[in-house]
Backbone as a printed PyTorch tensor [residue, N CA C, xyz], in Angstrom:
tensor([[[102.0200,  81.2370, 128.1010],
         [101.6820,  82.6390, 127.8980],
         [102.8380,  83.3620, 127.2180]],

        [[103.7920,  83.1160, 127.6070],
         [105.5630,  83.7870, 126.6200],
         [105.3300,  83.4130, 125.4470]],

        [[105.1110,  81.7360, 125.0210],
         [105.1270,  81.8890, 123.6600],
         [103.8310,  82.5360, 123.2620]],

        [[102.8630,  82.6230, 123.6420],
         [102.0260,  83.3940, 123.0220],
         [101.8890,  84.4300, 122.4290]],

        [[102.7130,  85.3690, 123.5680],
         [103.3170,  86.7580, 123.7070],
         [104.1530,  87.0510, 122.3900]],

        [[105.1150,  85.8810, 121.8930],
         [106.1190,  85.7550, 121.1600],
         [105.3780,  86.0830, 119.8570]],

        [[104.6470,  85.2150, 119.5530],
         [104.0130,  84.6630, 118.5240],
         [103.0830,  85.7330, 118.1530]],

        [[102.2430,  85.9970, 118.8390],
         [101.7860,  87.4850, 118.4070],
         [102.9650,  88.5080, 118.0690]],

        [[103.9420,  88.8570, 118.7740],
         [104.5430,  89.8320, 118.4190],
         [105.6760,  89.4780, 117.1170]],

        [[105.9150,  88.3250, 117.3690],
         [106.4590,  88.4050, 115.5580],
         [105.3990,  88.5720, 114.1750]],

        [[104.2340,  87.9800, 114.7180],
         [103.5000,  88.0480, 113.4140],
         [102.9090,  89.7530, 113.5980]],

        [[103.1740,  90.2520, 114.8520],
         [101.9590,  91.6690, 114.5280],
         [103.3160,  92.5470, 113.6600]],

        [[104.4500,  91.8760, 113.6540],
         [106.1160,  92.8300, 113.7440],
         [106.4260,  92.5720, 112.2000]],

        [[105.9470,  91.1770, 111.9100],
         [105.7560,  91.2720, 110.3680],
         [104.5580,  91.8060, 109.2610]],

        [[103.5040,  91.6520, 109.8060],
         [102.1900,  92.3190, 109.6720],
         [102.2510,  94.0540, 109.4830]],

        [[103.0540,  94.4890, 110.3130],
         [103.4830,  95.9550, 109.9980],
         [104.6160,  95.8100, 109.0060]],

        [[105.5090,  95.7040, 108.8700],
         [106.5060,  95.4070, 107.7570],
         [106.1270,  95.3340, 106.6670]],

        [[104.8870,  94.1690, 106.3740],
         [104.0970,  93.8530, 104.9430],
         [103.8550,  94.9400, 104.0490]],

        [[102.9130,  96.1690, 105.1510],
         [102.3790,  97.3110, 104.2120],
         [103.8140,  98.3770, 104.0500]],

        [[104.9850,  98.1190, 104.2830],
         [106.0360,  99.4210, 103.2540],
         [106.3880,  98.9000, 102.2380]],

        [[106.6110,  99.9320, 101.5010],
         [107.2480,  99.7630,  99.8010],
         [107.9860, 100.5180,  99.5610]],

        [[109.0540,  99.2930,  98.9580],
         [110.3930, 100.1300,  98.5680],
         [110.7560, 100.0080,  97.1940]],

        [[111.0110, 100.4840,  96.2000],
         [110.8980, 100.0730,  94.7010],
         [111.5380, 101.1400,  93.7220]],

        [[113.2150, 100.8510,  93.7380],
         [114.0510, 101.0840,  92.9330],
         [113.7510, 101.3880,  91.4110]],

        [[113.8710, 101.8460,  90.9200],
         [113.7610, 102.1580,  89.4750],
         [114.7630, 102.4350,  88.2650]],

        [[114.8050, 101.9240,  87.3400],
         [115.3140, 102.8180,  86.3240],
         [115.1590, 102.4970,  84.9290]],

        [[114.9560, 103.5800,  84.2800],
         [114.2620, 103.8940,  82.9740],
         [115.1530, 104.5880,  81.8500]],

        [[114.0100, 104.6300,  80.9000],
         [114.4670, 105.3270,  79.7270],
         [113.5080, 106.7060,  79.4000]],

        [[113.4990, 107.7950,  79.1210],
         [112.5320, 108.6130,  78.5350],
         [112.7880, 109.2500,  77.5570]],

        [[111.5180, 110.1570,  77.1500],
         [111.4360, 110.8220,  75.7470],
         [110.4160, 111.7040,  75.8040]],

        [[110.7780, 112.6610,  75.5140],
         [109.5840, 114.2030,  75.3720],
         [110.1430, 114.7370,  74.2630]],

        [[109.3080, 115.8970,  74.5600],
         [109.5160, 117.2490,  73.5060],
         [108.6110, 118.6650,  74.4270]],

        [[109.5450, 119.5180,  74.0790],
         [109.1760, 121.0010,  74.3740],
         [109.1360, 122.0950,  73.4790]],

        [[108.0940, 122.5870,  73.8060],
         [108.0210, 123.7150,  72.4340],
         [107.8090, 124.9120,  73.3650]],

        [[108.5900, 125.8430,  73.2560],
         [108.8000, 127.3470,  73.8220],
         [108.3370, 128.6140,  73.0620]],

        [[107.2760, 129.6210,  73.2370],
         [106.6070, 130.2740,  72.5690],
         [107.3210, 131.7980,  73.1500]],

        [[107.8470, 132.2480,  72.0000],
         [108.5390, 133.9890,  72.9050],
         [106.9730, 134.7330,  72.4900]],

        [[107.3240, 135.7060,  73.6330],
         [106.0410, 136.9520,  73.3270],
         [106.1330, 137.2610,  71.9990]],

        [[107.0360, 137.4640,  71.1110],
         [106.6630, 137.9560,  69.9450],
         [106.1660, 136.5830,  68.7130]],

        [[105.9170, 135.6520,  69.4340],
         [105.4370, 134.4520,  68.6980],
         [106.0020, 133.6880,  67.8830]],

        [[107.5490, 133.4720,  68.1800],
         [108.5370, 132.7090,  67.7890],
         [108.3540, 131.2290,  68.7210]],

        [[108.0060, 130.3640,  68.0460],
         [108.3640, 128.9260,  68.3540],
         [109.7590, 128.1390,  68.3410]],

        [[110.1360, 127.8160,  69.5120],
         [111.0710, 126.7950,  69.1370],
         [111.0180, 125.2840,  69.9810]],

        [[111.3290, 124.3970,  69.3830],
         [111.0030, 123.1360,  68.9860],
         [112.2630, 122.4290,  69.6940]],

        [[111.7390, 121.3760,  70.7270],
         [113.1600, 120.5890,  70.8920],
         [112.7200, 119.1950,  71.3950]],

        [[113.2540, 118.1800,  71.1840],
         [112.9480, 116.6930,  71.4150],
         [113.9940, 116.1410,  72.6150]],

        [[113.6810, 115.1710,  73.3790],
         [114.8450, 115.1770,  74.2900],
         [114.6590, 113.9510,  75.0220]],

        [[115.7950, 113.3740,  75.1130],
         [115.3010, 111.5620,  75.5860],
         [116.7000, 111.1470,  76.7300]],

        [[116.9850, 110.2330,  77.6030],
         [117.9110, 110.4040,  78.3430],
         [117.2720, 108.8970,  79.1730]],

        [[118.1010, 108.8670,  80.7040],
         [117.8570, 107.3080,  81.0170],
         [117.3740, 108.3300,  83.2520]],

        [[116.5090, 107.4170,  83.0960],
         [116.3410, 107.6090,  84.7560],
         [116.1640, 107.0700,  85.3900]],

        [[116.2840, 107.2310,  86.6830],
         [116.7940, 106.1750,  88.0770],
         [116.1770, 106.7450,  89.0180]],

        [[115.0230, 106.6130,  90.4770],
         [114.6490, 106.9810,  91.5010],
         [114.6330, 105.4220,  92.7860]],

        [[113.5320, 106.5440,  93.1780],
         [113.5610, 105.3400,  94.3120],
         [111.9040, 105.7910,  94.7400]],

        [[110.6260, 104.7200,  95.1720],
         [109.6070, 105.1980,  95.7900],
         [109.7960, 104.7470,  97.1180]],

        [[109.1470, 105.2380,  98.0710],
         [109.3010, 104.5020,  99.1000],
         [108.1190, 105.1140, 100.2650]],

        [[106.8860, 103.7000, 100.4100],
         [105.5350, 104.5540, 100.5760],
         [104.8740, 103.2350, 101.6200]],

        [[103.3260, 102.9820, 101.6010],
         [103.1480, 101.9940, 102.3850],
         [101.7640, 101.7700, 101.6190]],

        [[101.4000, 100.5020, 101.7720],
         [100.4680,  99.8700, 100.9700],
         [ 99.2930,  99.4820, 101.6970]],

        [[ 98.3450, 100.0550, 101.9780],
         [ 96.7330, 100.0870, 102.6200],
         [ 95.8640,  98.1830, 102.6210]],

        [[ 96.0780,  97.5800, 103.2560],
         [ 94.9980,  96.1930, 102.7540],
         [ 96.1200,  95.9360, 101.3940]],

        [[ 95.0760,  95.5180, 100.6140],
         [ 96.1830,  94.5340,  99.9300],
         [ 95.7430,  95.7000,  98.4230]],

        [[ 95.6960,  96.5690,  97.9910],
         [ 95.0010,  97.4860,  96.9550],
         [ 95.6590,  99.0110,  96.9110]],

        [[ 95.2050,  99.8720,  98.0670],
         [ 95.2650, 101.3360,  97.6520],
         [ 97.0940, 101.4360,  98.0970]],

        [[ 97.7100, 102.6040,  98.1650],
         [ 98.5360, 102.7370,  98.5700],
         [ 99.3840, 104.1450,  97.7500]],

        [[100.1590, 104.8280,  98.6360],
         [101.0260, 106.1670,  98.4650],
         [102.2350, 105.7050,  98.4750]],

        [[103.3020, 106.9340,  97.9050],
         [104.4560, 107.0000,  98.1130],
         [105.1350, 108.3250,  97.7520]],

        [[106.2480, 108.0260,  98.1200],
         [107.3390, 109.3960,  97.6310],
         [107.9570, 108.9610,  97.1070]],

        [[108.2460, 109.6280,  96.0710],
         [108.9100, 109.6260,  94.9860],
         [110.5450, 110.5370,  94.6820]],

        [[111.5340, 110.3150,  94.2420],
         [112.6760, 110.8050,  93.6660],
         [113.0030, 109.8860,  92.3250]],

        [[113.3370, 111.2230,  91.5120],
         [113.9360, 110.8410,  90.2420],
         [114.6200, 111.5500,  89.9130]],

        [[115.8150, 111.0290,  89.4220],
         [117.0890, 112.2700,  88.7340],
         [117.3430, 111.2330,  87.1980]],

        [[118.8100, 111.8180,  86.4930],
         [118.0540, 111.5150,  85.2210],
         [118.8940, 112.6220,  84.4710]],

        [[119.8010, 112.1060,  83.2090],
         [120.2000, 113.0660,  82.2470],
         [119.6990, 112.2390,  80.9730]],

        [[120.4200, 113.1080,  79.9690],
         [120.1480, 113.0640,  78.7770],
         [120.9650, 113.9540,  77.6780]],

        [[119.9340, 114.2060,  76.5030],
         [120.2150, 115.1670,  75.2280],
         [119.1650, 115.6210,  74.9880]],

        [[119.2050, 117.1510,  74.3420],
         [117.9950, 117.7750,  74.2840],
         [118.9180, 118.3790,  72.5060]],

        [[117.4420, 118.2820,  71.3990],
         [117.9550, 118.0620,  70.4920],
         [117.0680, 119.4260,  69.6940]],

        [[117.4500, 120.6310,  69.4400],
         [116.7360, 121.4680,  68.4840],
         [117.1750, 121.2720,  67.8410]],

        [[116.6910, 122.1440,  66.5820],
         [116.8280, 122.5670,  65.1300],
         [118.0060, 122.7760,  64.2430]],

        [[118.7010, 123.7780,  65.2580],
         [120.8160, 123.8930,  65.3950],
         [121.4700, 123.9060,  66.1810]],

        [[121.0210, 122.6180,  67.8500],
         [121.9230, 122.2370,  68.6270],
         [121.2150, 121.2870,  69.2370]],

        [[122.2140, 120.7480,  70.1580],
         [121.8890, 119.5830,  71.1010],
         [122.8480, 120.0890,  72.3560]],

        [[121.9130, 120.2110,  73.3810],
         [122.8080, 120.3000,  74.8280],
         [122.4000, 119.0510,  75.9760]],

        [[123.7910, 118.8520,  76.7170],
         [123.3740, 117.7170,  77.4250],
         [122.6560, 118.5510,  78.8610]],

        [[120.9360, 117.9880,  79.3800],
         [120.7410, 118.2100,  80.4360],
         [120.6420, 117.1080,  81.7390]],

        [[120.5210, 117.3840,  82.8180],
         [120.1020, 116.7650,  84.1960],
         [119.1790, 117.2110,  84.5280]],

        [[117.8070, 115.9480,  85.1250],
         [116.9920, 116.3760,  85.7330],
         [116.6160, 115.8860,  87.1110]],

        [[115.8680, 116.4670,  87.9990],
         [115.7540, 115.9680,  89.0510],
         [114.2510, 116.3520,  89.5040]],

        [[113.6770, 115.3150,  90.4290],
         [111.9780, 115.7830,  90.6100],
         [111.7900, 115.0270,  92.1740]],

        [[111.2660, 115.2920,  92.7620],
         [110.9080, 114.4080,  94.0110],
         [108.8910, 114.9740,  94.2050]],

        [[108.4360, 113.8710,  94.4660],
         [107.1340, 114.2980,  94.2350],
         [106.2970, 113.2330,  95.1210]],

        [[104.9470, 112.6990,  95.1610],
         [103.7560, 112.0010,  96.4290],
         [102.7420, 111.6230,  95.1800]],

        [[102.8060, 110.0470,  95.2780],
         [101.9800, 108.7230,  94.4030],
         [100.9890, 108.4580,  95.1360]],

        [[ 99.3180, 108.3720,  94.4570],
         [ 98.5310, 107.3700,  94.9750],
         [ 98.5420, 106.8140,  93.9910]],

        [[ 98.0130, 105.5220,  94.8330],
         [ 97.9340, 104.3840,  93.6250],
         [ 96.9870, 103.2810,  93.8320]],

        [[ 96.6680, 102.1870,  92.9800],
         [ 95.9680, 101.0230,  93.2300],
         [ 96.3850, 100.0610,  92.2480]],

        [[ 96.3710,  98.8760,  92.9790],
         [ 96.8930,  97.7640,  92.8610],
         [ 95.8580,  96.4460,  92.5530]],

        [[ 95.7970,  95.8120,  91.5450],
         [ 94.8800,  95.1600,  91.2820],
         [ 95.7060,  93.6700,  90.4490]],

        [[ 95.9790,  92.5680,  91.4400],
         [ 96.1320,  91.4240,  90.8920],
         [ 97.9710,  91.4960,  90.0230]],

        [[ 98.0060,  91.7940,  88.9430],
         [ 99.4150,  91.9840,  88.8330],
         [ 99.9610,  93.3300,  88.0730]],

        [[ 98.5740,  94.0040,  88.2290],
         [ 98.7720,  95.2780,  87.4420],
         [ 98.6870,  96.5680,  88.9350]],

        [[ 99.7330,  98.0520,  88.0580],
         [ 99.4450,  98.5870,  89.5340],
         [ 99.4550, 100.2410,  88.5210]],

        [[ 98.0030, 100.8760,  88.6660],
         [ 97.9590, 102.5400,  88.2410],
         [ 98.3910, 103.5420,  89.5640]],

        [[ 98.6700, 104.5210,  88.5170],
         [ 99.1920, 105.4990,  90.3990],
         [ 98.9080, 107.1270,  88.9560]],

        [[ 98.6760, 107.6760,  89.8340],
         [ 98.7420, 109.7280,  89.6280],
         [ 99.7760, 109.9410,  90.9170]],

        [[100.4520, 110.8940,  90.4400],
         [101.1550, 111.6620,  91.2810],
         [101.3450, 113.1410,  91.0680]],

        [[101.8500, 113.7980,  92.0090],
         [102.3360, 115.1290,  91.9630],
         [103.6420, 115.4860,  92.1010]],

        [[103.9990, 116.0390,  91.5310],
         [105.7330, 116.6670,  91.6390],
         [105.7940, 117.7430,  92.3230]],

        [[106.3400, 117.5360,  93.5160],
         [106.1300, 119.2460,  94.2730],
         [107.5830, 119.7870,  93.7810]],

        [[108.4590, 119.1350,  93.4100],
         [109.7370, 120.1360,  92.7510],
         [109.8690, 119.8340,  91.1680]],

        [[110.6070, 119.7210,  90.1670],
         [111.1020, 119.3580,  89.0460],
         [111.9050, 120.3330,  88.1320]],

        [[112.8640, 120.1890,  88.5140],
         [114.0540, 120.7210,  87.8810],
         [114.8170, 120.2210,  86.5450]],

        [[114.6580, 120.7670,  85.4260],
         [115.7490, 120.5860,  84.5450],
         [117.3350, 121.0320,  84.2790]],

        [[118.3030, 121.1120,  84.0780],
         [119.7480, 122.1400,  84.2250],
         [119.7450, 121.9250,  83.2120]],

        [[120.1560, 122.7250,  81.8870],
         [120.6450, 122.5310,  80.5570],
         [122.4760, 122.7810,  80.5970]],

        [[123.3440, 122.3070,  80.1970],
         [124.8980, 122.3560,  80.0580],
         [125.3980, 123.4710,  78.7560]],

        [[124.6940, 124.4570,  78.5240],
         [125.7680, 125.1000,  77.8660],
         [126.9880, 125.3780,  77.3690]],

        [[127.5060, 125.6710,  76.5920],
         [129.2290, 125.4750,  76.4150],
         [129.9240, 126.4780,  77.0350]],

        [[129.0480, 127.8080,  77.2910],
         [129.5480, 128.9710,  78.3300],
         [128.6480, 129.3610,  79.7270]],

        [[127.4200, 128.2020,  79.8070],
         [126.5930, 128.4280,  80.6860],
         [125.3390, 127.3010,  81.0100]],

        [[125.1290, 127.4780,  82.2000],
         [123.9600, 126.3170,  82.7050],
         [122.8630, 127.3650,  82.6630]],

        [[121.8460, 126.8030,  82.3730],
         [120.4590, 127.4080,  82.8410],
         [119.6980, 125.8420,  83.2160]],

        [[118.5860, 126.8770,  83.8530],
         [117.2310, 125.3870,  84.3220],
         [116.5410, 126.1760,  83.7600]],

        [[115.1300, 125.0480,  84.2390],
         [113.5450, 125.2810,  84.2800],
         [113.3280, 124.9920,  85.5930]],

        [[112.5420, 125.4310,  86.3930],
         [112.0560, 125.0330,  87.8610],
         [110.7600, 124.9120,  87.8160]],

        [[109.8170, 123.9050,  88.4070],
         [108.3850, 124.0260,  88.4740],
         [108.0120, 122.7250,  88.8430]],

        [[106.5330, 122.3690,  88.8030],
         [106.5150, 120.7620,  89.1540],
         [105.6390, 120.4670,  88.3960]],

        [[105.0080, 118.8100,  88.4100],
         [104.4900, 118.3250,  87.5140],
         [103.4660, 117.5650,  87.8930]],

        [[102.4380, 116.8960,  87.0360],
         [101.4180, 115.6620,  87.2580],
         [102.1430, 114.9100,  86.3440]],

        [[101.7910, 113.2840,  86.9200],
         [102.3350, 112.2700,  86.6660],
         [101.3170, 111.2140,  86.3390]],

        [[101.2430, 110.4430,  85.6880],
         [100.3080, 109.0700,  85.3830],
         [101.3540, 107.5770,  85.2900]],

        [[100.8840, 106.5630,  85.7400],
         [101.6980, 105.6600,  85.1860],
         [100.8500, 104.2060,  85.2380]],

        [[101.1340, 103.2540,  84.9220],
         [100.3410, 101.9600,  84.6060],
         [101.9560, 100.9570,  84.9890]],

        [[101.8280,  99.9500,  85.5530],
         [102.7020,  98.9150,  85.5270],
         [102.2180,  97.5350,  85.9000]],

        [[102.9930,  96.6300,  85.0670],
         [102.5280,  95.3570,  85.0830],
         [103.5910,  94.6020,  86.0550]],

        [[103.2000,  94.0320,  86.8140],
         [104.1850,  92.9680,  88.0720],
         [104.4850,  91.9140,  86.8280]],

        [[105.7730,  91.2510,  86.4540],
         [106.2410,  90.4830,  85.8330],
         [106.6670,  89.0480,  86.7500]],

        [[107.3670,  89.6890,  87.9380],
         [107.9920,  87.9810,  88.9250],
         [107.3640,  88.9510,  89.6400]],

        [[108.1330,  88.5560,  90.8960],
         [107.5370,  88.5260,  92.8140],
         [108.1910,  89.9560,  92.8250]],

        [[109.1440,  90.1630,  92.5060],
         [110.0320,  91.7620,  92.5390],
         [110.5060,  92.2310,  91.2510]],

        [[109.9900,  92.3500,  90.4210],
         [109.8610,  92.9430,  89.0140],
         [108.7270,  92.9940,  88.0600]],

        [[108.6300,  94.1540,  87.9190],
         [107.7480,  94.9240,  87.1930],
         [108.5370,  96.1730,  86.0140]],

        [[107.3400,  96.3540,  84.8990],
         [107.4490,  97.2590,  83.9780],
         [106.6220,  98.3790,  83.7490]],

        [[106.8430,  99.5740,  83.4490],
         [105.9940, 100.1650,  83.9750],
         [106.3960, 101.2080,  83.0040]],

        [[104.9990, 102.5170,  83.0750],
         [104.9940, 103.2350,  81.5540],
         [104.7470, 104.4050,  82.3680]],

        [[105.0640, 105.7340,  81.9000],
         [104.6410, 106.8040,  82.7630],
         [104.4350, 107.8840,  81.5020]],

        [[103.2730, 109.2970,  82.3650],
         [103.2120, 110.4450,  81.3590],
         [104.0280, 111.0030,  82.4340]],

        [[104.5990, 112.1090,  82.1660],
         [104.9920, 113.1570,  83.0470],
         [104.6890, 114.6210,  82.3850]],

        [[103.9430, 115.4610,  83.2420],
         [104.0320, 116.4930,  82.4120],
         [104.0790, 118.0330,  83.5980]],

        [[105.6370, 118.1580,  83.0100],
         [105.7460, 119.5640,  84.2180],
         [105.7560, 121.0920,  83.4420]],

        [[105.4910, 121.1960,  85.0330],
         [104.6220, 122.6280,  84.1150],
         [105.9450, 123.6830,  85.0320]],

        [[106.7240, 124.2050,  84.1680],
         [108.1470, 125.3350,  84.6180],
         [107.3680, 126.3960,  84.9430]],

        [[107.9230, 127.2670,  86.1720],
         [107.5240, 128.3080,  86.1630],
         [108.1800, 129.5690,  85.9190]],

        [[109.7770, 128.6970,  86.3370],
         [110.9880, 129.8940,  86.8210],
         [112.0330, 129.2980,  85.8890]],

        [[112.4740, 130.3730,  85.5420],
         [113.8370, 129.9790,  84.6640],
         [115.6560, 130.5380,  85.0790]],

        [[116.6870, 130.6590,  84.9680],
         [117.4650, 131.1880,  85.3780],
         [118.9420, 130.7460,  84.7770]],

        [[119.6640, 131.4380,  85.4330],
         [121.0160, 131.0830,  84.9620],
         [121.9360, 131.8600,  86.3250]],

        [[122.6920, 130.8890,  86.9970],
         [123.4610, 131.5660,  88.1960],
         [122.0210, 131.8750,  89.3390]],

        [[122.1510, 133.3320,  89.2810],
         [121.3420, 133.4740,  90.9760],
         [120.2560, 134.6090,  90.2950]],

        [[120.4020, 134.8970,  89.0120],
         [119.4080, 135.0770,  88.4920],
         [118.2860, 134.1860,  87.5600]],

        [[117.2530, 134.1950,  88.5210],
         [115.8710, 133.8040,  87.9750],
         [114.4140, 134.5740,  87.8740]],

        [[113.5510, 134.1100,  86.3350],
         [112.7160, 134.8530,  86.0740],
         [111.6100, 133.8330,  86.3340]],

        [[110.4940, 134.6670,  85.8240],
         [109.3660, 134.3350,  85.9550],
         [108.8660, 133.3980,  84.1970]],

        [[108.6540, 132.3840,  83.9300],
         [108.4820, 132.2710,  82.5600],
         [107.4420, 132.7200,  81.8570]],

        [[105.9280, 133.1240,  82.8180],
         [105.1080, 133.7220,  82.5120],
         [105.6250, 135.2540,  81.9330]],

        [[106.6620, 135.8300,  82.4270],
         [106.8740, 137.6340,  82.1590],
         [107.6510, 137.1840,  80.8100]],

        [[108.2600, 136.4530,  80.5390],
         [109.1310, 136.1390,  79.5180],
         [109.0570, 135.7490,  78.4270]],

        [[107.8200, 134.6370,  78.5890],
         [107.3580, 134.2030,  77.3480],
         [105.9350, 133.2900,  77.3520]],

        [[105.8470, 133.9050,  75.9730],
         [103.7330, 133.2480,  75.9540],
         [103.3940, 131.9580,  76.3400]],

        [[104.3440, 130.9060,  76.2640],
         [104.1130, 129.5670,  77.0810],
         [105.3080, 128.7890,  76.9020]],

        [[105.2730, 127.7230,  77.5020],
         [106.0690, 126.6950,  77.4490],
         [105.9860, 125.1900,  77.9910]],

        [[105.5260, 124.6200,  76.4450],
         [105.0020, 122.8330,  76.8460],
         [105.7020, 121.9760,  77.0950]],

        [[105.7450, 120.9810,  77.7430],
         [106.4050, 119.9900,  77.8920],
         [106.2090, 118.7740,  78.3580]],

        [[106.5690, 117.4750,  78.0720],
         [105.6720, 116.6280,  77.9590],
         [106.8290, 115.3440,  77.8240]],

        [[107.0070, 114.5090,  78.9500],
         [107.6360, 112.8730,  78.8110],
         [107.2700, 111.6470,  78.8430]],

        [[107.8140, 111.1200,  78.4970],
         [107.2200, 109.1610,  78.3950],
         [108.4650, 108.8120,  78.5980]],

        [[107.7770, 107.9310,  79.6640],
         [109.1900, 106.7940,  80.1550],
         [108.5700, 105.4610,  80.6370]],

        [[109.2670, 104.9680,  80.0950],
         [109.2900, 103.0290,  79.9380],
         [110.6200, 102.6530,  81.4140]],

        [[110.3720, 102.3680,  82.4180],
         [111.0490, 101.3910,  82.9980],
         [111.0530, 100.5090,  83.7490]],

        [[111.9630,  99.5000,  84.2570],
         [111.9710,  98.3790,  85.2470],
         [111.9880,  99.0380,  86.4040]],

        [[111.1520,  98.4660,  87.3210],
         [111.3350,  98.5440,  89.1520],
         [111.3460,  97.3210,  89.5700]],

        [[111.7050,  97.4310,  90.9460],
         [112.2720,  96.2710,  91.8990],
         [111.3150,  96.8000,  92.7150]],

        [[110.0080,  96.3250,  93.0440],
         [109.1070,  96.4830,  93.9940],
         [109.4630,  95.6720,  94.9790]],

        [[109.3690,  95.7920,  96.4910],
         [109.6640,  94.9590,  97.5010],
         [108.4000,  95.7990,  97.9960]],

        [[107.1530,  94.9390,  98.8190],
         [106.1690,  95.3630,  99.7750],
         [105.0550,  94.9950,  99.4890]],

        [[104.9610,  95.2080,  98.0640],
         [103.3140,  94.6240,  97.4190],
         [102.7110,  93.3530,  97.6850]],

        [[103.7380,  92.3870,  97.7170],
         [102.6610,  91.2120,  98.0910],
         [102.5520,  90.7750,  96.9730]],

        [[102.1200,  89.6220,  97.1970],
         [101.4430,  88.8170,  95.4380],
         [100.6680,  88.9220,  94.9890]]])
């Protein structure tokens, strides 16, 4: 009856273990933003940089499965007559499904922050985003994987003053693609 006891409880102790996921990341990306002032001035900027998170969620049967998400992440942001270096940061909640060696997920960004580096000043963007991504399992713990990101700013600022971007200006698009490797641990084969 002990080993029985045993034996169930290692396999029920690994059996729970199976469904978490932990899956390191890091990438490359590339967008562009176009900023519309009320008086209908466009300006134009392209912007590409390298990023690194971490998910860490639990996997339903052998298919559906969530997670949380963090990503931070600099770069260069490149207009017309400058380039400033920014940092970004986002933490956000993945569903997903998993099918054989391929794995789709949508997510939401409940934060996403940009900082731009000025030569006399930082400003951000604050707001959050929807996410898409597709990845292919390559070995047992590596995969490649493609993402849209697209956050939508609401608040802008510099120091401890922040605005509204709606009062400020007629819109502001923005839009990334990122290509990177993860280290999935949890999925299973």
């Amino acid at each position: 009856m002990k080993t029985l006891v045993t034996t169930f409880t290692i396999f029920f102790g690994i059996q729970c273990l199976a469904g978490f996921i932990v899956e390191p990341f890091l990438g490359y990306n590339t967008g562009s933003t176009k900023l519309t002032a009320t008086t209908g001035e466009v300006a134009k900027s392209t912007n590409s940089g390298l990023d690194y998170g971490l998910r860490l969620g639990y996997l339903f049967g052998q298919s559906f499965w969530t997670a949380a998400e963090y990503t931070g992440g600099s770069g260069k942001d490149k207009g017309s007559s400058s380039e400033e270096d920014y940092a970004r940061t986002a933490t956000g909640i993945l569903v997903g499904y998993k099918v054989n060696k391929y794995n789709f997920w949508a997510g939401y960004g409940i934060s996403d922050k940009v900082t731009y580096k000025l030569t006399d000043a930082e400003i951000y963007y604050s707001g959050t985003n929807m996410k898409f991504g597709f990845g292919q399992f390559f070995a047992n713990h590596v995969a490649v994987n493609v993402e849209l990101i697209i956050p939508k700013y609401t608040k802008f600022g510099s120091g401890s003053r922040e605005l509204n971007i709606a009062d400020e200006f007629k819109g502001m698009d923005v839009t990334y693609a990122s290509i990177s490797v993860s280290f999935p641990f949890g999925y299973g084969k």
